[in-house]
C-alpha positions, 0 to 999 in steps of 0.5 A, a space after each residue: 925286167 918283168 914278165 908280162 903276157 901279151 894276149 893277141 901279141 900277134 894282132 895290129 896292137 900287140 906285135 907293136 906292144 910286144 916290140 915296145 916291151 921287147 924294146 924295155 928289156 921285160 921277158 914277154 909270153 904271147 898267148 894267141 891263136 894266130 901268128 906272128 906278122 913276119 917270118 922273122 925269128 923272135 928275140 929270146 926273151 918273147 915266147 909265142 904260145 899258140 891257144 884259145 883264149 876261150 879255154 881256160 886250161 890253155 891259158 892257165 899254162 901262160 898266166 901264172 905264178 911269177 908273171 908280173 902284168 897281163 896285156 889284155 889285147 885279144 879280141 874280135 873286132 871289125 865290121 866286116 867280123 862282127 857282121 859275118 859272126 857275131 856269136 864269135 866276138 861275143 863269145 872271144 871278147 866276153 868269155 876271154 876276157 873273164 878267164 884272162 881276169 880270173 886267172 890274174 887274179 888267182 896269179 897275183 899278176 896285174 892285168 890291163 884291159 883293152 877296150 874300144 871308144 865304140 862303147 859309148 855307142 851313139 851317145 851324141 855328147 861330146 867328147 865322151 869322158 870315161 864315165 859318160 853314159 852309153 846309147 846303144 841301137 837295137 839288140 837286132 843290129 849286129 854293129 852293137 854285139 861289139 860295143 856290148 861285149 866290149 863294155 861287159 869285159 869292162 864291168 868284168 875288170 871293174 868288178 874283179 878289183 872291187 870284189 876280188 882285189 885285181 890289180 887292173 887297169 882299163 885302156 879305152 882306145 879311139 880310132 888307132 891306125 898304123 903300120 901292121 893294120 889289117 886293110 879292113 879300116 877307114 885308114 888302113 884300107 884307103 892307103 891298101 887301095 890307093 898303094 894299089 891303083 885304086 882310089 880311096 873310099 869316102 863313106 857317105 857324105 864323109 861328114 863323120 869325125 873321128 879322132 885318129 891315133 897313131 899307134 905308137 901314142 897308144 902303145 906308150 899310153 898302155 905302158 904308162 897305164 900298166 907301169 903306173 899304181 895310180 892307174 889300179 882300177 881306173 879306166 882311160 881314154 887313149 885318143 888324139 884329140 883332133 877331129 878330123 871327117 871322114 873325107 879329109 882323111 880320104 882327101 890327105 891319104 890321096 895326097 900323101 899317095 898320089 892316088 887319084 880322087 876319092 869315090 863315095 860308098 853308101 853304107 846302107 845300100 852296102 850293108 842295111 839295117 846290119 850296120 849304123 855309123 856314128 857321126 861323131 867320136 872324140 874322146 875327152 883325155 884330161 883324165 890320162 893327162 892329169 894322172 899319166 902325163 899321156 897325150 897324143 903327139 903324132 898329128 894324123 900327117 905324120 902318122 900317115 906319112 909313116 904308116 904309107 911309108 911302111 906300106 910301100 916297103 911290105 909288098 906282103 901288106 900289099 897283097 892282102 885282100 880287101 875286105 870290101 865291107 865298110 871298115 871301121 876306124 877303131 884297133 884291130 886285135 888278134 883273136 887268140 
């Protein structure tokens, strides 16, 4: 059994992560400033925790002596966030990220890092590989305050093992959906609406690719990471490697829900210059393949077919409100 510490335990990415180590016998503490997804009771071996991840102080209370591994998964992420306040996800991702590393570190714990296939930004090659150069827009364009943050919270990660000795590892997640998904994401929102009576969403021309990724791969890709020593001071991409448009998605989700057909959004009548999308996004995996074994096995059918079904069985999920700005497609985390 291990002790870990979950950090955004409460997000899309953690309760699943949290229910997986539950599942491997480890004791679990959550750090995060929301609650858990359901009003059931926790199992003894998880501990939920409410703080700020930008407090140090609080956090220091659950990241010490005797702890094993840190799951670094709080963040800020979404368009809808990321345009509405910046200065928050600037401040939770970076400031956060480096207290989780220094604390780790002072704890002797090991610490896995959560990033985001958006750091690549708009570097047109593909697919990317983990050291591939980032292109980034314009510093006035809110979409890339995500991206930076989440690339400084990496070269945090990459300098606490080279200068301090840490023990961490870097997960770079692509374009992950499931169940729990907060309906603000291409997937997540599509099937929100069309369980709803409304039809899905096509974005534009629909022509973008994305390379999506049930969230259980990624889960078993974060362990492998955590559990494996050759993982230590590596960073990974964690993706299908499937490249699948906008539209089809739209086009399978009505399908699987018998919803009706998909009406196209204009991105930039919507939201302007605040907002850029990316043509393409597929992530190179040899790295995680060669080292870890990993890859993605749930093709994007069977993933909605179970995310949709999940959706239908939580009326709750169902009554959320939707977000009604353009969603991304990556992970939602839990801001703690």
């Amino acid at each position: 059994m291990a002790r870990v510490v979950v950090t955004g335990g409460c997000g899309f990415l953690g309760s699943h992560l949290v229910d997986e180590l539950v599942r491997r016998g480890d004791e679990v503490t959550v750090f995060d400033g929301g609650t858990p997804p359901d009003d059931q009771s926790p199992p003894p071996s998880v501990r939920y925790v409410p703080g700020d991840i930008r407090d140090a102080s609080q956090l220091a209370e659950v990241v010490k002596k005797g702890v094993d591994t840190v799951y670094h998964l709080a963040a800020v992420v979404g368009v809808d966030r990321y345009l509405a306040s910046p200065v928050d996800v600037i401040d939770i991702n970076l400031l956060g990220t480096r207290h989780v590393l220094d604390l780790a570190s002072r704890a002797g714990a090991k610490a896995v890092v959560a990033s985001t296939s958006e750091v690549f930004g708009k570097n047109p090659a593909v697919p990317g590989r983990e050291d591939d150069d980032r292109v980034l827009g314009s510093t006035s364009v809110d979409r890339w305050c995500y991206s930076s943050s989440k690339a400084l919270g990496e070269h945090l990660a990459f300098a606490f093992a080279r200068d301090r000795g840490l023990r961490t590892a870097i997960v770079r997640y692509f374009n992950v959906y499931g169940p729990l998904q907060r309906p603000a994401f291409v997937v997540s929102r599509n099937i929100h609406r069309a369980l709803n009576g409304e039809p899905p969403v096509v974005y534009d021309d629909g022509g973008q690719t994305r390379c999506f990724t049930y969230v259980q791969d990624a889960i078993d890709a974060t362990i492998a990471v955590a559990t494996s020593e050759d993982a230590v001071g590596e960073c990974f991409n964690v993706g299908s490697s499937v490249e699948t448009t906008v539209g089809a998605l739209s086009a399978l989700v009505a399908e699987l829900t018998g919803a009706g057909e998909a009406v196209p959004v204009d991105t930039q009548d919507r939201l302007g210059g605040r907002y850029q999308d990316l043509r393409r996004r597929v992530p190179d995996t040899n790295k995680i393949r060669k080292v870890l074994g990993w890859q993605s096995t749930t093709d994007l059918r069977e993933g909605l077919t179970r995310t949709i079904e999940w959706a239908r069985e939580n009326p709750w999920w169902l009554a959320l409100p939707d977000s009604g700005a353009v969603p991304d497609s990556g992970p939602a985390h839990t801001p703690a």
